[in-house]
Backbone bond lengths (Angstrom), bond angles and torsions (degrees), N, CA, C in turn:
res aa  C-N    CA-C-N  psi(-1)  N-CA   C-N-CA  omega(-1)  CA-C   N-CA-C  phi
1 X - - - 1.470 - - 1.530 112.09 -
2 X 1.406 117.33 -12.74 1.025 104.81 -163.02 1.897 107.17 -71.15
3 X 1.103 126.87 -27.84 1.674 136.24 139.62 1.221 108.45 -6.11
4 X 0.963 139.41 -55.17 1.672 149.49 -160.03 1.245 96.65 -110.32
5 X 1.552 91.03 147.91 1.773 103.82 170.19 0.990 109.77 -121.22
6 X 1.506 127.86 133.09 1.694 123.92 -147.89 2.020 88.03 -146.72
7 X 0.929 150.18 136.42 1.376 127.21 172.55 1.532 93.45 -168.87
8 X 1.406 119.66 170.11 1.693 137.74 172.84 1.204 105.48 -105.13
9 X 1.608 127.30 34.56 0.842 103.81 -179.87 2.023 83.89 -160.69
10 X 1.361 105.77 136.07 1.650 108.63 -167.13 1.683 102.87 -69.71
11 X 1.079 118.99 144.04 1.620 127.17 178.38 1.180 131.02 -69.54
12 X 0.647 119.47 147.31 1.950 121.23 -152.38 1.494 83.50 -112.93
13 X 1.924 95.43 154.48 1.417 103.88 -169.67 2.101 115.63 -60.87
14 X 1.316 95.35 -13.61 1.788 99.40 -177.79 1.659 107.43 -69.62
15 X 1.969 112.22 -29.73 1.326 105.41 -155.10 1.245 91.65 -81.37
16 X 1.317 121.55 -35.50 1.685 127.93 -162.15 1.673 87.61 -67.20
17 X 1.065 146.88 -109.27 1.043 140.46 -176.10 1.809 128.28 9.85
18 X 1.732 108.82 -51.67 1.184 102.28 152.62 1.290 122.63 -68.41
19 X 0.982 118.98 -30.35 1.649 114.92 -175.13 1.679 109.79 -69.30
20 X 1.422 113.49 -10.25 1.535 101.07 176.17 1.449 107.18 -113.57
21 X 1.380 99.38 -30.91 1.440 78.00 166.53 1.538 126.23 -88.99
22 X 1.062 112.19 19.64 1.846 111.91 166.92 2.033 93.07 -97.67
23 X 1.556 114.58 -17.57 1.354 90.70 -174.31 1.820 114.44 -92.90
24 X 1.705 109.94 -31.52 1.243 103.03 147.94 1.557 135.55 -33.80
25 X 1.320 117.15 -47.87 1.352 131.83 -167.50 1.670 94.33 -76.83
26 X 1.173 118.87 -7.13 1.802 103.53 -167.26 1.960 89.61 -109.20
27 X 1.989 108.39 -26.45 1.307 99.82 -168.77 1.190 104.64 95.75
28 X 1.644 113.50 177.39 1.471 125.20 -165.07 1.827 90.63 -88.29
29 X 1.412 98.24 169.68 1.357 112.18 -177.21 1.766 104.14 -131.26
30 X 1.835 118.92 32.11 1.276 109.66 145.96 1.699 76.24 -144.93
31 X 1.706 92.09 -159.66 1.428 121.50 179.18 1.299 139.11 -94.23
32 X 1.793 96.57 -30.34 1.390 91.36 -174.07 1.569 114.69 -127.16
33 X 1.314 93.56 70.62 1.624 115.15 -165.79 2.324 95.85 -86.92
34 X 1.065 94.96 124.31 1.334 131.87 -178.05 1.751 120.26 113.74
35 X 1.408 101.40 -4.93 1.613 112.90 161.22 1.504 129.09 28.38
36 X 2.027 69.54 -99.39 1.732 109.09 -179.13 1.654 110.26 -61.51
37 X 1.401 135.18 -7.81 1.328 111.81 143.66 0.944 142.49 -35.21
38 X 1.522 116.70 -54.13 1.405 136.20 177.60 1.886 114.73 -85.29
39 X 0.580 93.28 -36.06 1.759 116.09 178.23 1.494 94.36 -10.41
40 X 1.777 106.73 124.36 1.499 125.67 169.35 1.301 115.49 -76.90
41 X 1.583 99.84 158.40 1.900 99.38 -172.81 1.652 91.48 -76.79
42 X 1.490 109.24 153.59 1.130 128.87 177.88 1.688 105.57 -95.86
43 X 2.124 88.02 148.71 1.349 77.05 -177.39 1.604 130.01 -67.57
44 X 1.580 111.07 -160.30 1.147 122.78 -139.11 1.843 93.72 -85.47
45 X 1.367 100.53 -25.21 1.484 111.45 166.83 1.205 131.41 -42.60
46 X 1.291 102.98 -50.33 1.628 122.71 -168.58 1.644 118.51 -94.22
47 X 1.533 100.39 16.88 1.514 105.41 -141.38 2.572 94.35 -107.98
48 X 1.736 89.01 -0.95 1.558 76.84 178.76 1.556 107.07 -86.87
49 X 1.202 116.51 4.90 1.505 111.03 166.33 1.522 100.16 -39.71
50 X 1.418 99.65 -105.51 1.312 103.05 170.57 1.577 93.37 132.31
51 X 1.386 108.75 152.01 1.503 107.15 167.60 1.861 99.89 -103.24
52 X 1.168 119.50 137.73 1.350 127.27 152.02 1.147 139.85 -31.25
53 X 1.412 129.62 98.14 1.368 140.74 159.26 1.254 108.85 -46.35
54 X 1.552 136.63 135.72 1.260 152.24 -170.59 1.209 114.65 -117.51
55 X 1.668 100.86 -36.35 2.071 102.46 -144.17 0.975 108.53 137.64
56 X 1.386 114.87 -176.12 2.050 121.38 -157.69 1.535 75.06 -134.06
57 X 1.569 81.32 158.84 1.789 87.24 167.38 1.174 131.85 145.55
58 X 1.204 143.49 133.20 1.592 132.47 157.59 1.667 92.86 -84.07
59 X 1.092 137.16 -17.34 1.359 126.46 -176.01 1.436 118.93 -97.18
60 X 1.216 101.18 -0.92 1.618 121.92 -167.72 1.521 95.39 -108.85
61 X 0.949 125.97 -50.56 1.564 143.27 162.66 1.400 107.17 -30.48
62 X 1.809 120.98 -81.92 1.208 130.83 167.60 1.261 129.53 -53.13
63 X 1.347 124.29 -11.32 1.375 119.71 157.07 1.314 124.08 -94.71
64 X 1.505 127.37 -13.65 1.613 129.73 153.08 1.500 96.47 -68.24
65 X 1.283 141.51 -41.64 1.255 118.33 -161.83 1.692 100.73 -73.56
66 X 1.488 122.34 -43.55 0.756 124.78 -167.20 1.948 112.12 -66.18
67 X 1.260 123.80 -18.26 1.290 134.64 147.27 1.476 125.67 -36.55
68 X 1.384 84.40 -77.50 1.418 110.82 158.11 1.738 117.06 3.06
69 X 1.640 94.03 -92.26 1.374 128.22 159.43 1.342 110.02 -22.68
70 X 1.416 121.97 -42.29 1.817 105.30 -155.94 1.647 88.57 -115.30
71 X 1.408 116.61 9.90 1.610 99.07 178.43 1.699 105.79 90.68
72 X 1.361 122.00 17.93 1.465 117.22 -172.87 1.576 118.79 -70.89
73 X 1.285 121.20 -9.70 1.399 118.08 161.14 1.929 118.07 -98.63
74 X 1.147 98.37 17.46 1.343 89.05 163.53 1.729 96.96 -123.90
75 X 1.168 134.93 -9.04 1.697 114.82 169.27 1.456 124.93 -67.55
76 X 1.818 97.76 82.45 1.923 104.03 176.78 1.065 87.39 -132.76
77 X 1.363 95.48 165.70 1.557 120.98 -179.36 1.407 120.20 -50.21
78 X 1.366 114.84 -15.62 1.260 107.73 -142.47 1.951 88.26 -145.10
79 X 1.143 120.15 4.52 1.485 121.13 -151.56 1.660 109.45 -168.89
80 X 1.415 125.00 77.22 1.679 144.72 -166.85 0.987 106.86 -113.99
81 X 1.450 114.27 135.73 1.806 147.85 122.62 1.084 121.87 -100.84
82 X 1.057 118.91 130.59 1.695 128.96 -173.34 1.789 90.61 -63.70
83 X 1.546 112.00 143.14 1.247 131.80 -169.29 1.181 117.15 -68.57
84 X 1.954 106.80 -32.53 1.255 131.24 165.02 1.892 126.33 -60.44
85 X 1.170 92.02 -15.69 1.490 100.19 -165.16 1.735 103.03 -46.30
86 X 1.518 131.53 111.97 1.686 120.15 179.57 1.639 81.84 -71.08
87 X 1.513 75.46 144.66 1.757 129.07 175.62 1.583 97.56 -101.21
88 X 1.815 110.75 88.05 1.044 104.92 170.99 1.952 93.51 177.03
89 X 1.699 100.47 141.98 1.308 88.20 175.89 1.243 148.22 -53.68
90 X 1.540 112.72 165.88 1.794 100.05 -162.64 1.031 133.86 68.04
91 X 1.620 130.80 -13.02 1.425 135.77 155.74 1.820 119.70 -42.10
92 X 1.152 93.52 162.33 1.384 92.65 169.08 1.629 115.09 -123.25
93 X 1.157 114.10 130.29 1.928 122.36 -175.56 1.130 82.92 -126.12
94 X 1.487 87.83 136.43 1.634 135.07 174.08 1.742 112.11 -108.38
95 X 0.878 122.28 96.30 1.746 140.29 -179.62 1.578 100.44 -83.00
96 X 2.072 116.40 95.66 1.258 108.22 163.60 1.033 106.15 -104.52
97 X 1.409 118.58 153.79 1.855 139.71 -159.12 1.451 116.09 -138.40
98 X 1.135 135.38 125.11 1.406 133.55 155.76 1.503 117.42 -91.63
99 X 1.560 117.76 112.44 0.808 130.84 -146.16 1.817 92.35 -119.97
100 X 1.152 123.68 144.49 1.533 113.76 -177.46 1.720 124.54 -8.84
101 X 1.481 84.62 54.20 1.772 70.05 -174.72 1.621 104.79 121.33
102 X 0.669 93.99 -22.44 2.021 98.84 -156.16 1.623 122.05 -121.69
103 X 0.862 109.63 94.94 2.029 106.89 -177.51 1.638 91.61 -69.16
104 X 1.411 104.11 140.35 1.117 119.99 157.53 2.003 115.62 -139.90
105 X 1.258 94.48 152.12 1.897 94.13 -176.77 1.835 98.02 -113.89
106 X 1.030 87.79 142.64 1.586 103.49 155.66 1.512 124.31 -156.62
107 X 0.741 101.16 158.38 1.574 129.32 -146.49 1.929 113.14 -96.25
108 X 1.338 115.16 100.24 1.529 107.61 173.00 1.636 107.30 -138.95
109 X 1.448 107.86 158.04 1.648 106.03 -168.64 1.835 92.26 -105.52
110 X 1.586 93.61 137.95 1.660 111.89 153.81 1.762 112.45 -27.24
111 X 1.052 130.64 119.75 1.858 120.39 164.92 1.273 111.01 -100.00
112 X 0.871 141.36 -57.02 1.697 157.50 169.34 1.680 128.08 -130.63
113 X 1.237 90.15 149.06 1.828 101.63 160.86 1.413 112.24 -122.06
114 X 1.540 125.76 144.96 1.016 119.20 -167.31 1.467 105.18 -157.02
115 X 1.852 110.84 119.84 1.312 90.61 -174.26 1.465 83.91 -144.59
116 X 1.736 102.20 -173.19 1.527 112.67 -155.21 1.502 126.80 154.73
117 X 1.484 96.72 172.29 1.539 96.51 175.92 1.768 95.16 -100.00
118 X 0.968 101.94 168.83 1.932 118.67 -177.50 1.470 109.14 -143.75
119 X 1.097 140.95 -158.25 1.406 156.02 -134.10 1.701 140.55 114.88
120 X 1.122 120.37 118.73 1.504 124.15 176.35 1.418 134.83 -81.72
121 X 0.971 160.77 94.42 1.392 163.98 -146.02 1.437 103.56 -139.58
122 X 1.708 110.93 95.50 1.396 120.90 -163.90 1.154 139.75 50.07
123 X 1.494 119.77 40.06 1.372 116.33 -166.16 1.470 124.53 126.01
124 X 1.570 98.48 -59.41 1.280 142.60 -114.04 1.852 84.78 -126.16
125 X 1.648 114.42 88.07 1.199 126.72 -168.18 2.076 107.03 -90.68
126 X 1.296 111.43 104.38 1.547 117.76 155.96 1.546 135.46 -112.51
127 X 1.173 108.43 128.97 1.897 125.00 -170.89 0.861 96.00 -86.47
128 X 1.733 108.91 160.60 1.356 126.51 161.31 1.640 101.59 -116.62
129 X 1.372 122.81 31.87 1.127 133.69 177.58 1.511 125.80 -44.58
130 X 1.935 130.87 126.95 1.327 106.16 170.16 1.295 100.24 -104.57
131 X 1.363 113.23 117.56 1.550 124.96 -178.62 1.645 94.66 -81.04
132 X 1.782 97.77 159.30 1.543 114.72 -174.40 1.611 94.65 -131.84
133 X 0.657 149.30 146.91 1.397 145.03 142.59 1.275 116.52 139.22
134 X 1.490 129.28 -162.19 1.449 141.03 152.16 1.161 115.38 -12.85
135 X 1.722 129.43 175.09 1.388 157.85 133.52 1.252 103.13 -49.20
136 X 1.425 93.05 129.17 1.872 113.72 142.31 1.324 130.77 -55.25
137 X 1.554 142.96 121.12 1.017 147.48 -142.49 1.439 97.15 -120.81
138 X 1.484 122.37 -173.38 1.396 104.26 163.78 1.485 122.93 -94.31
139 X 1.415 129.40 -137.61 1.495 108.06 -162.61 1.730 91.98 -101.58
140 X 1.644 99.85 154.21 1.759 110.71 -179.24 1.238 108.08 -52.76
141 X 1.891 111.80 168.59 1.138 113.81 162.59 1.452 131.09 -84.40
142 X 1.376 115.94 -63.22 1.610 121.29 166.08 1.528 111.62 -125.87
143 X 1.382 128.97 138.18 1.058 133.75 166.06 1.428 147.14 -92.43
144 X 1.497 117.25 125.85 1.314 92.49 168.94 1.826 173.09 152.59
145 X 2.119 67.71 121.60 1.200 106.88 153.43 1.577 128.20 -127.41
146 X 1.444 132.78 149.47 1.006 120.79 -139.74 1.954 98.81 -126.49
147 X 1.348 118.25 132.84 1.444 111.45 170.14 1.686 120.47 -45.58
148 X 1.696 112.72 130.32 1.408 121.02 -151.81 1.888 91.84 -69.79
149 X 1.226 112.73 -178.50 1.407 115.40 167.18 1.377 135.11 -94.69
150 X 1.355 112.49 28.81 1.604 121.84 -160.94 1.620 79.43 -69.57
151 X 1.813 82.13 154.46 1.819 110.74 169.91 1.221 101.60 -59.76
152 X 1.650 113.20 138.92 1.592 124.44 -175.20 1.287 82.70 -86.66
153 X 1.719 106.08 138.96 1.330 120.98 171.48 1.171 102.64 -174.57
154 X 1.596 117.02 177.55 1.309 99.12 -166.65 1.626 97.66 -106.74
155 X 1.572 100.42 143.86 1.669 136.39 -157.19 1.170 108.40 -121.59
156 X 1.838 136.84 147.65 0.877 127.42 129.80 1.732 102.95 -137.10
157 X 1.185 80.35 172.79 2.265 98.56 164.07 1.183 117.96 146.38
158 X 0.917 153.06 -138.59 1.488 144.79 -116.44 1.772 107.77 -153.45
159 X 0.995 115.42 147.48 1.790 119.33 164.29 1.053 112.66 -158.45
160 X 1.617 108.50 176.76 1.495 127.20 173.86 1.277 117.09 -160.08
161 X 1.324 108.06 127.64 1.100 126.78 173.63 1.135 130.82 -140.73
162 X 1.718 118.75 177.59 1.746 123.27 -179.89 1.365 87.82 -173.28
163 X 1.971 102.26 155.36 1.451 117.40 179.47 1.808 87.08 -134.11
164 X 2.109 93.98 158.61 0.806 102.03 165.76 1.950 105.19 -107.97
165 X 1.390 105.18 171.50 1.568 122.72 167.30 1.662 112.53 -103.98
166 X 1.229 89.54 138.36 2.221 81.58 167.80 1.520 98.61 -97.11
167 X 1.306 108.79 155.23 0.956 116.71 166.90 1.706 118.11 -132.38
168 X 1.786 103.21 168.70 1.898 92.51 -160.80 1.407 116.50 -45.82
169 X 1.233 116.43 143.97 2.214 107.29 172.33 1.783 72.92 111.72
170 X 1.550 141.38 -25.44 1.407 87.77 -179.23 1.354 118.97 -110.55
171 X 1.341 150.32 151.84 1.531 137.74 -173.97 1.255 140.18 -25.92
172 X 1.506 98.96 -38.33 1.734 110.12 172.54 1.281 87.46 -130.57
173 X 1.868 87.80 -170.95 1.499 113.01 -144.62 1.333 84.84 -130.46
174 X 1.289 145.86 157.99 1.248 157.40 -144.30 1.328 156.66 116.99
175 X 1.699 107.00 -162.55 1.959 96.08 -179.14 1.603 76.94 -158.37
176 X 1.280 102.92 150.95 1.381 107.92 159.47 1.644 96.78 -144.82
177 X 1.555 107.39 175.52 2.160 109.69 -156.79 1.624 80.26 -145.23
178 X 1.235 87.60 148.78 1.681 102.14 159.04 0.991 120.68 -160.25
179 X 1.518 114.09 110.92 1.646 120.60 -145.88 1.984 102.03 -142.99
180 X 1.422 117.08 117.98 1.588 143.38 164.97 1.636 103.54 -63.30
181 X 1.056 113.61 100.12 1.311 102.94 166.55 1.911 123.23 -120.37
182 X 1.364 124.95 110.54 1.603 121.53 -164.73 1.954 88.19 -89.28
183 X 1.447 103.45 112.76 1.277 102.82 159.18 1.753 106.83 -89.20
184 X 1.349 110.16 118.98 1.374 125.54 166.43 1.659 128.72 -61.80
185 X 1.413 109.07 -13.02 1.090 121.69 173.00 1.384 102.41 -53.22
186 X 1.491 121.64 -69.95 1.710 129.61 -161.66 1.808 96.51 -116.73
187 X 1.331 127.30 18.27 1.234 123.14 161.04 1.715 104.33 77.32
188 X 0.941 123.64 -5.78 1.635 132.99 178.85 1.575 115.12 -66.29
189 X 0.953 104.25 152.37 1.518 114.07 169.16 1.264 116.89 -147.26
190 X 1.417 110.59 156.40 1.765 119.75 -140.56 1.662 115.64 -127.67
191 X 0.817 141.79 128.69 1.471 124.82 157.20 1.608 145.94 -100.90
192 X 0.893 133.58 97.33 1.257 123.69 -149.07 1.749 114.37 -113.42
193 X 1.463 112.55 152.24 1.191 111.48 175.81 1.599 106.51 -146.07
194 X 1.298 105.37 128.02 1.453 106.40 -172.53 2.064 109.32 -132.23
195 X 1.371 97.73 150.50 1.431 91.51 -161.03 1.713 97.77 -130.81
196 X 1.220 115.84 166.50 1.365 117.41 150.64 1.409 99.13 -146.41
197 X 1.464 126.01 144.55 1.043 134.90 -153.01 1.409 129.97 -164.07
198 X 1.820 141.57 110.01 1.148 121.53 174.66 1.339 105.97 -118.20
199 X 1.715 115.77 -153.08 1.359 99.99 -169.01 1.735 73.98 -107.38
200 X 1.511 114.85 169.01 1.404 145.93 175.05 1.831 122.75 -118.24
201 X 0.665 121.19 35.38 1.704 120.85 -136.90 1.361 107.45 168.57
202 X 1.444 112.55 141.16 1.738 105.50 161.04 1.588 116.84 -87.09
203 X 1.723 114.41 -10.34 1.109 97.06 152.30 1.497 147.55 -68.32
204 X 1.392 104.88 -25.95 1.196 117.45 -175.66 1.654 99.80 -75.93
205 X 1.402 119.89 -38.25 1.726 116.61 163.72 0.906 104.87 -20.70
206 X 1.851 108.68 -92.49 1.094 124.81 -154.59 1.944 118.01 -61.02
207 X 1.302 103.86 -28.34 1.359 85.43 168.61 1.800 123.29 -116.99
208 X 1.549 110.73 45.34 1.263 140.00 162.94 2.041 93.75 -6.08
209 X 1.447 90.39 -105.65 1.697 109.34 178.45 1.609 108.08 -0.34
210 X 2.234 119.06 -63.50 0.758 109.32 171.81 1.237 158.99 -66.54
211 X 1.393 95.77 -4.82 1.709 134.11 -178.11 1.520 79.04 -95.66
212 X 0.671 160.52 -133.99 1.202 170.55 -128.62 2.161 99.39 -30.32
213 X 0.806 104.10 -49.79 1.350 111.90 176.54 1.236 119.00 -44.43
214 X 1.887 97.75 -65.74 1.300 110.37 -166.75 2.196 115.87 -75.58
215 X 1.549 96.54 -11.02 1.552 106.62 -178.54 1.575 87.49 -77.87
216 X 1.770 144.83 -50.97 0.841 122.68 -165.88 1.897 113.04 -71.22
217 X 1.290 100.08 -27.59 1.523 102.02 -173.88 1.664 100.46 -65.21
218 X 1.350 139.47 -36.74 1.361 136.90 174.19 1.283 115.64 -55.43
219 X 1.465 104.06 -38.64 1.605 87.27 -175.09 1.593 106.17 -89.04
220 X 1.369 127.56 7.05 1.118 111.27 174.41 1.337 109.85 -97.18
221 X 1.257 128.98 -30.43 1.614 142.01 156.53 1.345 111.62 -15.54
222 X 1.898 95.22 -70.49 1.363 111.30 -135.24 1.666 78.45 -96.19
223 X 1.575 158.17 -24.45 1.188 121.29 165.76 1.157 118.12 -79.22
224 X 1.795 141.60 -12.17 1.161 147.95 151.78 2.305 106.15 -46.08
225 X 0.816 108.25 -14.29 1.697 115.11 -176.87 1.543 84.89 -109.57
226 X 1.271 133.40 -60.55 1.729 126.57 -163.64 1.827 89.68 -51.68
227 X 0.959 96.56 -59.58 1.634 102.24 -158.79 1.674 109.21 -50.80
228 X 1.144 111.08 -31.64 1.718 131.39 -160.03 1.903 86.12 -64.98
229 X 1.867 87.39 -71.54 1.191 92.04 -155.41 1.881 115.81 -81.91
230 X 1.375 113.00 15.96 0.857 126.81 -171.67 1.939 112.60 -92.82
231 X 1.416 99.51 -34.79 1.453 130.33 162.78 1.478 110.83 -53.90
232 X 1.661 101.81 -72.64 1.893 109.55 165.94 1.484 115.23 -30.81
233 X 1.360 106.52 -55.11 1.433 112.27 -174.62 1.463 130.55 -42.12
234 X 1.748 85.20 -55.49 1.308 106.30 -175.77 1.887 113.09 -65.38
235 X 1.035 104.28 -35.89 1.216 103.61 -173.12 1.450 115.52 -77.15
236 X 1.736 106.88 -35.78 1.562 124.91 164.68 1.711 103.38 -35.64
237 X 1.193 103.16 -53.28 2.208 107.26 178.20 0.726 121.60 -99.67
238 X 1.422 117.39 32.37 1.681 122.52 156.62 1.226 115.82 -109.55
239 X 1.185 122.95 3.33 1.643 147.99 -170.78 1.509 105.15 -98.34
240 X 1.587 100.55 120.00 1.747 109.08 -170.28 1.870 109.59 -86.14
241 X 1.223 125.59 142.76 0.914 114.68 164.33 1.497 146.54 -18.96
242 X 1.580 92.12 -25.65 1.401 91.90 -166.19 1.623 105.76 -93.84
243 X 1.953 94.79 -41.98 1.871 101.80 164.95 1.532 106.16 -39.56
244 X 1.517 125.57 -57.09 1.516 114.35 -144.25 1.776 85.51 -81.82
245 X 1.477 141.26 -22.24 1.648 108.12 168.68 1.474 103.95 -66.51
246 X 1.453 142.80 -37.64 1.121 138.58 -179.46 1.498 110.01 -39.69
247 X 1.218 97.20 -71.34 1.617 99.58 179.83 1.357 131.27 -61.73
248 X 1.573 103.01 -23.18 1.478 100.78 175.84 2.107 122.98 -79.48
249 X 2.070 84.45 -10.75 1.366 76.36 -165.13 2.444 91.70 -96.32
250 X 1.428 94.73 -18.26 2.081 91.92 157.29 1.462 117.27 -51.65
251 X 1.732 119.13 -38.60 1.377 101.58 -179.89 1.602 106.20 -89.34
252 X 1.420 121.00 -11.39 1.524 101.98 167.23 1.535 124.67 -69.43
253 X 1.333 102.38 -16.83 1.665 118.28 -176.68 1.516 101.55 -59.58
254 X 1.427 107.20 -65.72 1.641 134.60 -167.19 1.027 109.22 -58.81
255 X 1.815 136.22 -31.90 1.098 133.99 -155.82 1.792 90.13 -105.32
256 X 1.358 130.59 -14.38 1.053 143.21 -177.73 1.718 95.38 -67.24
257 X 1.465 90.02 -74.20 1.545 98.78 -177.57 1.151 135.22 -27.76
């Protein structure tokens, strides 16, 4: 155990640091880490997940991306990345968790960023994406999150995304993606999180169900926080210069008071 960092007490920015760099230094702990780039739509089964509705918008758009960027679906109580973490390949992210009781860190590296315009033509989805990062792997194993059910028609517009890798030292084995996408067709914008994932560990065996639990409880968290602060955002840049001295000089009044 000593591999794992398991403690009652949340990790300070020095421990996280060892913990990634002892998991860099060991490397990934599967094979086909850059995957979820390519990653096929899942079937029709798997498909009431759903990706998250946000909002309409180019402004709604740029403030999930801009989330994005600082780690805004992992700031919960219970579920951290430092805000600082660079968004860029080859990094290393540190995932701290409170787990019944128990913070634990583990350790996975940035693979790519990838953003762009996209488009559908029967189905049949192609980007004009400039990807940054890692190799393409072959296609994932199980996902999950699942493509939403909008009417197939033909779509285009814009996204952004990046996945992380686990690497050895963390419980499972995997990729998970987290990718903004504004389809321009109906002005919407989307959020998505997609995973492939086994257990790594005999803990993670034996408590499968809860791993399984707690991956669905994150993604419901963390797009309930995209969406929150994605709203703030939007409204944050709809505010004219002249409103935000207004307002900035009401809270100097109030804070006077």
């Amino acid at each position: 155990m000593d591999m794992f960092f398991v403690s009652l007490f949340k990790p300070t920015r020095e421990e996280e640091a060892r913990v990634t760099s002892k998991g860099q230094s060991l490397g990934f702990n599967y094979k086909s880490h850059g995957s979820s780039r390519g990653a096929p739509p899942l079937p029709e089964a798997a498909q009431e997940d759903g990706w998250w509705k946000i909002g309409y918008g180019r402004k709604t758009y740029d403030a999930t991306k801009d989330l994005l960027g600082s780690w805004g679906q992992f700031q919960l109580p219970w579920a951290q990345v430092r805000p600082d973490t660079p968004i860029k390949a080859g990094a290393p992210v540190c995932v701290a968790a409170n787990v019944l009781g128990l913070w634990t860190a583990v350790p996975l590296q940035l693979l790519y960023t990838q953003e762009g315009s996209w488009h559908e033509d029967g189905g049949s989805k192609r980007g004009s994406s400039a990807d940054r990062g890692g190799s393409s792997g072959g296609s994932s194993g199980s996902a999950g999150a699942a493509p939403d059910k909008r009417v197939r028609r033909r779509r285009h517009g814009r996204e952004f995304s990046y996945a992380c890798g686990c690497l050895r030292s963390h419980f499972l084995a995997g990729e998970e993606r987290f990718k903004v996408e504004w389809d321009k067709s109906d002005d919407s914008v989307w959020y998505d999180i997609y995973t492939f994932s086994r257990p790594a560990h005999p803990l993670a065996f034996a408590g499968y169900p809860l791993v399984r639990a707690l991956q669905a409880r994150f993604r419901h968290d963390s797009a309930r926080a995209v969406a929150r602060a994605a709203a703030a955002g939007t409204v944050e840049r709809c505010i004219d210069a002249k409103t935000r001295r207004r307002l900035a000089l009401a809270e100097g009044l109030d804070d006077a008071a």
